[in-house]
C-alpha positions as CSV (number, residue, x, y, z in Angstrom):
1,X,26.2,22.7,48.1
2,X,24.2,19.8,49.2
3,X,26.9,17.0,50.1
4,X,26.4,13.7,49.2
5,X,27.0,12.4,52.9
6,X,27.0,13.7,56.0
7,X,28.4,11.7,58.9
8,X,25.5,10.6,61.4
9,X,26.3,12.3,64.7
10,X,25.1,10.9,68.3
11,X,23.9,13.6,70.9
12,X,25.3,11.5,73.8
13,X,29.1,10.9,71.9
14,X,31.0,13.4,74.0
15,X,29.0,12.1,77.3
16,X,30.6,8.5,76.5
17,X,33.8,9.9,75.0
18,X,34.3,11.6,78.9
19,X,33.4,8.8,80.2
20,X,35.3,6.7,78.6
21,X,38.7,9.1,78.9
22,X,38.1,8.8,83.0
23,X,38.3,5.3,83.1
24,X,41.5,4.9,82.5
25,X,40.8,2.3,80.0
26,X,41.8,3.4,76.4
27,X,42.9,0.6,74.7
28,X,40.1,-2.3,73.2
29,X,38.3,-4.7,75.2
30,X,37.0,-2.1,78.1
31,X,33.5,-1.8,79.4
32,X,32.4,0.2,75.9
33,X,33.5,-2.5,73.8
34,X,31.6,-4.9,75.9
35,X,28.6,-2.8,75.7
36,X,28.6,-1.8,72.0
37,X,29.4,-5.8,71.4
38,X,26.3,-7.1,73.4
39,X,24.7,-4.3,71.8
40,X,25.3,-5.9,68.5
41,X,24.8,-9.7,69.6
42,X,21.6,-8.7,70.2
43,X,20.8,-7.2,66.1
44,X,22.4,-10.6,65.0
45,X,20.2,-13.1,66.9
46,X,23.1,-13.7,69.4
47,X,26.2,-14.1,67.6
48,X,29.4,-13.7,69.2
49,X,30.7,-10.3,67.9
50,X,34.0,-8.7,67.7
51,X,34.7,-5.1,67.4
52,X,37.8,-4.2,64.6
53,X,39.7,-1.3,63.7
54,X,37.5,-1.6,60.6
55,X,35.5,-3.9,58.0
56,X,38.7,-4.3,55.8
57,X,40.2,-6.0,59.2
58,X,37.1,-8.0,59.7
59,X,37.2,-9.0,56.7
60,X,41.0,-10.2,57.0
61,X,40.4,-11.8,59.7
62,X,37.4,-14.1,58.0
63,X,40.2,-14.9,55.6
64,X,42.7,-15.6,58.1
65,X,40.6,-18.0,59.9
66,X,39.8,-20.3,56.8
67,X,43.6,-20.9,56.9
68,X,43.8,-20.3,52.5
69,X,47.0,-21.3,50.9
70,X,47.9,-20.4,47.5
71,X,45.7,-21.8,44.6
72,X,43.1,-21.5,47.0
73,X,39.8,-19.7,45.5
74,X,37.4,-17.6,47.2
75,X,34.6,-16.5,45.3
76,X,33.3,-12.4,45.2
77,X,31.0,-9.8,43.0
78,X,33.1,-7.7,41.0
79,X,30.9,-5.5,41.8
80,X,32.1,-4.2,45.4
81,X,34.8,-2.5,46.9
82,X,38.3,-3.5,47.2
83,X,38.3,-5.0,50.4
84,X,36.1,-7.8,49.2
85,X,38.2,-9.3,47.5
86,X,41.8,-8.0,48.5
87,X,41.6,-9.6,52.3
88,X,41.7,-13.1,50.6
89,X,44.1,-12.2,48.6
90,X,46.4,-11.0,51.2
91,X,45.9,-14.7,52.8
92,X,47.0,-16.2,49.6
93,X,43.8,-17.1,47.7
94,X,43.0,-16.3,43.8
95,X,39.6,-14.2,43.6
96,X,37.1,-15.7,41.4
97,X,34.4,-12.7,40.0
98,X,31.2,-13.1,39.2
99,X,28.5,-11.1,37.9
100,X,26.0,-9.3,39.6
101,X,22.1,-9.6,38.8
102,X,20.5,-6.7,37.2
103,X,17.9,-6.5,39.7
104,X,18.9,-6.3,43.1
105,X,22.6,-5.5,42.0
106,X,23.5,-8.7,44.3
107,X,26.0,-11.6,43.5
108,X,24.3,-13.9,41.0
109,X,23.5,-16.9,43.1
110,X,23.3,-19.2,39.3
111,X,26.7,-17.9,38.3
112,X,28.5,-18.5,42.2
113,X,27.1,-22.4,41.5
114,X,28.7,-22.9,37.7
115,X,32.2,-21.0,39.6
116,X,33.3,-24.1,42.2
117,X,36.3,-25.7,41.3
118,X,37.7,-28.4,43.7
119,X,39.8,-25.4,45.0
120,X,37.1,-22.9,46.0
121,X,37.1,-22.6,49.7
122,X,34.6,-19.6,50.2
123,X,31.5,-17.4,49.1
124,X,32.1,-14.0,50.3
125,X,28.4,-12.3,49.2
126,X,28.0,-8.6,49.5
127,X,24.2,-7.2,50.2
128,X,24.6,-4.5,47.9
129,X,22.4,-1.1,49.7
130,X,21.4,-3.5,52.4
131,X,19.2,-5.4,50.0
132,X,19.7,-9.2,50.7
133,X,21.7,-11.7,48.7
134,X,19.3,-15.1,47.4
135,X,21.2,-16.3,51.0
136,X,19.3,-19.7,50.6
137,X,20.5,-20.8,47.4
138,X,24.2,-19.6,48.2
139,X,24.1,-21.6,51.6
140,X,23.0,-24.6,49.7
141,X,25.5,-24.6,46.8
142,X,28.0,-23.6,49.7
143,X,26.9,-27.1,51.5
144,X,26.8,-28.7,48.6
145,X,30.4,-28.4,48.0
146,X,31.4,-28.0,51.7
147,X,32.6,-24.2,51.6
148,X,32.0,-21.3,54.4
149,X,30.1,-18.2,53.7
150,X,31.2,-14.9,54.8
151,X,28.8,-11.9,54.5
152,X,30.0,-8.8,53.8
153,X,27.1,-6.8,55.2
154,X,28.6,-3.3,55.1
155,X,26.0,-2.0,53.9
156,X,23.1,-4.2,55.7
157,X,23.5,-3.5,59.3
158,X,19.8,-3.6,60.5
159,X,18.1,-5.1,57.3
160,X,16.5,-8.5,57.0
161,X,15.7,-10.8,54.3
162,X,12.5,-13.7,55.3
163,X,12.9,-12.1,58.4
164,X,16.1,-13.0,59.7
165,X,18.8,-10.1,60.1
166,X,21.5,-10.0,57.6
167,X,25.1,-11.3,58.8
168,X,23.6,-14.5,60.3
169,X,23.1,-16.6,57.5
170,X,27.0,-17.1,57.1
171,X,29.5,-18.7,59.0
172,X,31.0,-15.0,59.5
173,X,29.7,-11.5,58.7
174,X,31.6,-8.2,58.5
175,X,30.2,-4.5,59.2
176,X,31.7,-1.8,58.4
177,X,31.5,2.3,60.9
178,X,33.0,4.4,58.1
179,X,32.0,8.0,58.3
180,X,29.7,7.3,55.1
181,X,27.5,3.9,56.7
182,X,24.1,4.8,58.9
183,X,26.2,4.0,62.3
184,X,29.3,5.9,62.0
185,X,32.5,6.0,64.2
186,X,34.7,7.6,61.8
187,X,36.6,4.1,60.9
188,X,35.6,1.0,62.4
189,X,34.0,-2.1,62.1
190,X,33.3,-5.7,63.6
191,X,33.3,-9.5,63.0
192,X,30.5,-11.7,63.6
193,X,30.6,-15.1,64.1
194,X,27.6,-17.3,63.5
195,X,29.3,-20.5,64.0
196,X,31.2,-21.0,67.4
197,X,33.7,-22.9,65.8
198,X,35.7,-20.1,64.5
199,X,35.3,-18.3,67.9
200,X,38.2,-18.9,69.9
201,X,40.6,-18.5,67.3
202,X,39.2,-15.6,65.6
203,X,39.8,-14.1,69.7
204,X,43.3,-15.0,69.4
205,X,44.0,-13.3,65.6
206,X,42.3,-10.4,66.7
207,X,44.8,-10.1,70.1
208,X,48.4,-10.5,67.8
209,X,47.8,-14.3,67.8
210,X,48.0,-14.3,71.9
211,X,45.7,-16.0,74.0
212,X,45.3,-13.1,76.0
213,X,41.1,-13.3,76.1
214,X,41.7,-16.4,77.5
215,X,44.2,-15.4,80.0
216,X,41.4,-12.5,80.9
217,X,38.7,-15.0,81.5
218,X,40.7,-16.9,83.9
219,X,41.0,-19.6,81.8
220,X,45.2,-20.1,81.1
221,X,47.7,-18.8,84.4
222,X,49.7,-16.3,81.1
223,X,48.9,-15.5,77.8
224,X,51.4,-16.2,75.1
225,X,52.0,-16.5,71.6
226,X,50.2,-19.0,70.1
227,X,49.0,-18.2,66.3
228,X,49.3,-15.6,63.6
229,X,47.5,-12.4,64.2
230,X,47.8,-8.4,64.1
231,X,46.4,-5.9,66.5
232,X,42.2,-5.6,65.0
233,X,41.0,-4.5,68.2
234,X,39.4,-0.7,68.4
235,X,40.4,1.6,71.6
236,X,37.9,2.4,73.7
237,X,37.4,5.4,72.6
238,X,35.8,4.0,69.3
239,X,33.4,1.8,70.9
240,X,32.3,4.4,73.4
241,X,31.6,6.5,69.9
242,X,29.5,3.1,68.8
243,X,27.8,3.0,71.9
244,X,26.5,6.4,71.4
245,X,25.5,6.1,67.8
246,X,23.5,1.9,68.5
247,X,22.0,4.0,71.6
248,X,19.5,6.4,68.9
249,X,20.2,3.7,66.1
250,X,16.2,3.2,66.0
251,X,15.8,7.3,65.4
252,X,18.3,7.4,62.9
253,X,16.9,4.5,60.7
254,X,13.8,6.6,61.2
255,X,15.0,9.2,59.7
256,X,16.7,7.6,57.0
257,X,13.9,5.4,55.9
258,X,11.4,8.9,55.6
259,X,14.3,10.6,53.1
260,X,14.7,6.9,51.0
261,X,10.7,6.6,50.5
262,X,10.3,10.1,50.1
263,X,13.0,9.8,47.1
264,X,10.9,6.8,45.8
265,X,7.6,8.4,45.8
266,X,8.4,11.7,44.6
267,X,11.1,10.8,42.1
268,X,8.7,7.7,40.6
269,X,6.8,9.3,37.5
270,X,10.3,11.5,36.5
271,X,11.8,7.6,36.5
272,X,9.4,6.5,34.5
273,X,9.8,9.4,32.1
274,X,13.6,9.0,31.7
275,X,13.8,5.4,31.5
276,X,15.8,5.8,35.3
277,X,15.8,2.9,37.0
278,X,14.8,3.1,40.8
279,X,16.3,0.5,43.7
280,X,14.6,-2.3,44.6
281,X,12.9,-2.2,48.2
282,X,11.1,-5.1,50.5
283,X,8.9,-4.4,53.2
284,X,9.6,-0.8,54.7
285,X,10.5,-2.7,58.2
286,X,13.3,-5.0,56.4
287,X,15.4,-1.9,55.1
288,X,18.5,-0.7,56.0
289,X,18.5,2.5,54.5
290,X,22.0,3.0,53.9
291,X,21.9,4.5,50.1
292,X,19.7,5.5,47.2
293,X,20.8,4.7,43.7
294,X,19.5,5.2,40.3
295,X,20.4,3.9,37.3
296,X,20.7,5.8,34.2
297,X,20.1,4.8,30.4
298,X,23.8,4.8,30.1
299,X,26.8,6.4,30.8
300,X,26.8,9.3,28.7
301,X,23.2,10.4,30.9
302,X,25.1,9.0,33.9
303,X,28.1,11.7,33.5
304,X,25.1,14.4,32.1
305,X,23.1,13.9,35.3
306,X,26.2,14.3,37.8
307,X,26.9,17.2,36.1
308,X,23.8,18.5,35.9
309,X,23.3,18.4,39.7
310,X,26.5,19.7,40.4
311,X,25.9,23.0,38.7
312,X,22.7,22.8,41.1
313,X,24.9,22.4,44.2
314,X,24.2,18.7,44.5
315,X,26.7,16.3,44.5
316,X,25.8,13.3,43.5
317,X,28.4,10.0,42.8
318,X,28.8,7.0,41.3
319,X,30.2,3.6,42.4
320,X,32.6,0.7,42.2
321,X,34.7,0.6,39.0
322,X,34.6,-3.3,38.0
323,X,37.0,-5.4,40.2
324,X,37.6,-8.0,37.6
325,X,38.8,-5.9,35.1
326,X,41.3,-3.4,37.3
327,X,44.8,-3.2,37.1
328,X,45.1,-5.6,39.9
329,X,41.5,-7.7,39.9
330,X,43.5,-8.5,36.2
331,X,47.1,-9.6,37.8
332,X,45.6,-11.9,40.7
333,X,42.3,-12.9,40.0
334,X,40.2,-14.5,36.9
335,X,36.6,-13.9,36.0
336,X,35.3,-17.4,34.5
337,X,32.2,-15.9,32.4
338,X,32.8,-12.1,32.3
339,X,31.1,-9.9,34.1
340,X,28.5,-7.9,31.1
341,X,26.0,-6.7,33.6
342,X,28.4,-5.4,36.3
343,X,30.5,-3.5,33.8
344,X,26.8,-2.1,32.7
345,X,25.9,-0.9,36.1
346,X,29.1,0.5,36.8
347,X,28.7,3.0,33.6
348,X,25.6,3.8,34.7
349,X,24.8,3.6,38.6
350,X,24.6,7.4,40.5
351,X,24.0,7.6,43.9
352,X,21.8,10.3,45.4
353,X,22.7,12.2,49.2
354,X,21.2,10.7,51.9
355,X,22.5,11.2,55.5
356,X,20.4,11.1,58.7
357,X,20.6,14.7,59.4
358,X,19.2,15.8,56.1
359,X,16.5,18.6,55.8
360,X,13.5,18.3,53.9
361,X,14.8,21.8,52.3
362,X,17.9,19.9,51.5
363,X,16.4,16.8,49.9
364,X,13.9,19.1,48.2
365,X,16.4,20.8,46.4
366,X,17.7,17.5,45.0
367,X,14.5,16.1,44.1
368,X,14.0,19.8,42.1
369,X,17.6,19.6,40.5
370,X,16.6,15.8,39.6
371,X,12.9,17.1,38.6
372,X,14.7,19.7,36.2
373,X,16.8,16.6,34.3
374,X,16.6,15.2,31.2
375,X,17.6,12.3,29.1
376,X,18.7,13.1,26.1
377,X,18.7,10.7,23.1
């Protein structure tokens, strides 16, 4: 069976790992979270950046530093995952979905303008498969009406958009180093913060609302309680793992990039064929390489396709179900104008298996089980 993901491995992991273990420095904030945080400074043009326990943390604590109170609004794509949208709601706010556009798959930047209300307080934009949101026009209704922008750039870590990386044209950015993203830790994930304001604090809600970094830097005589918080903050372990994995991150988008135009250019005609929908892709140097979806006529091919692979040992999967319209997107949130095209891309979105490590004998016998497909009807 071809898997549809593969977690990237680093040759040098158990090197830092050891390393790490010997220091006698386990818990967050050691010399590998230093590293792997300058490490990512540097792919964000600078920007302060703070490891987490995950992107659903960094994400939480984004929400917690805008300080929402209940009627607040904050809003998110329906078409994401979970986290988008319950981190705000955890802080108090209402989630407004919108739709997505049928092209990139991104937040539509027209429908996020008609959504303010005198109680929105954020834009929380997702670049769907590292493709980037229309940042300019969200940053302008967002100064417009005075609101922050958070990123949520799981999927974007190394891609660009007018050649400036993702995660920097917010306030804050979030990245996620789940087993399934191109730099994996197993779970993990980090803040950045583009705007220094939200720096100190976001130090203290990351420590258990202690000025502790503070206290570390010399700066207070004790650290104390001072503001909400939880415990965000990664052992060492994890960041000696990240270490690892940013030290061959140019290799494994390498790698990646070959498999995702090789899927492009062999897969283009069949496409064509079977009225399947390829992604959308900028300059080869602006990618991030983190997925490679199709979209089928509709969800009757979309179930026939899965299956179809699967009796070809491939595994291939779909995506989000609809955020506005689940149990709970329903009980807390509102969706103004509906979301048509994200409930169509939902039915008929499939993801294909990409991970650094694969084969061209594996992706070969995906691109022959796709080959072999047809649309029916």
């Amino acid at each position: 069976m071809i898997v549809f993901n593969r977690p990237t491995s680093a040759p040098g992991a158990l090197q830092k790992l050891e390393s790490a273990m010997a220091s006698g420095k386990l818990s967050g904030d050691g010399p590998s979270t230093q590293k792997a945080s300058e490490m990512l400074s540097e792919l964000h043009d600078g920007a302060k950046v703070l490891l987490t326990t995950s992107c659903t943390h960094a994400l939480e604590m984004s929400a917690l530093l805008l300080d929402l109170s209940p009627g607040d609004e904050v809003i998110v794509p329906s078409f994401t995952f979970v986290s988008t949208a319950n981190a705000f709601v955890q802080a108090g706010a209402t989630p407004v979905f919108v739709d997505i556009r049928s092209d990139t798959l991104n937040i539509d930047e027209a429908q996020v303008a008609a959504a303010v209300t005198e109680r929105t307080r954020a834009i929380v934009p997702v670049h769907y498969a590292g493709v980037g949101c229309e940042m300019e026009s969200l940053g302008a209704t967002a100064q417009r009406h005075g609101l922050t922008v958070i990123e949520d750039n799981a999927h974007g870590l190394f891609a660009r958009r007018n050649g400036r990386p993702l995660g920097t044209f917010g306030a804050m950015s979030t990245l996620s180093f789940h087993e399934t993203k191109n730099i994996s830790t197993g779970e993990g994930g980090a803040l950045v913060i583009n705007d220094e304001a939200f720096v100190e604090r976001a130090e203290i809600i990351r420590e258990k609302g202690t000025n502790r970094s503070r206290f570390f830097r010399g700066q207070v005589d004790k650290y104390t309680w001072v503001d909400i918080g939880s415990s965000y903050l990664p052992s060492e372990l994890v960041a000696a793992m990240l270490v690892a994995q940013l030290e061959q991150a140019a290799l494994t988008q390498q790698r990646r990039s070959a498999l995702w135009w090789r899927y492009q250019q062999t897969l283009g005609d069949w496409a064509q064929e079977q009225r399947v929908v390829l992604p959308l892709q900028g300059a080869p140097e602006d990618g991030a390489y983190h997925m490679f979806q199709i979209l089928l006529p509709n969800l009757a091919a979309r179930t026939a396709f899965i299956s179809h692979l699967r009796e070809r040992e491939v595994m291939s999967v779909f995506h989000y179900v609809p955020l506005h319209s689940s149990p709970m997107g329903a009980k807390v949130g509102r969706a103004p104008f509906g979301c048509p095209i994200t409930d169509d891309i939902s039915d008929r979105l499939a993801r294909l298996p990409l991970f650094t490590d694969m084969t061209e004998t594996e992706q070969q016998q995906v691109i022959d089980a796709i080959a072999s497909f047809r649309v029916h009807g």
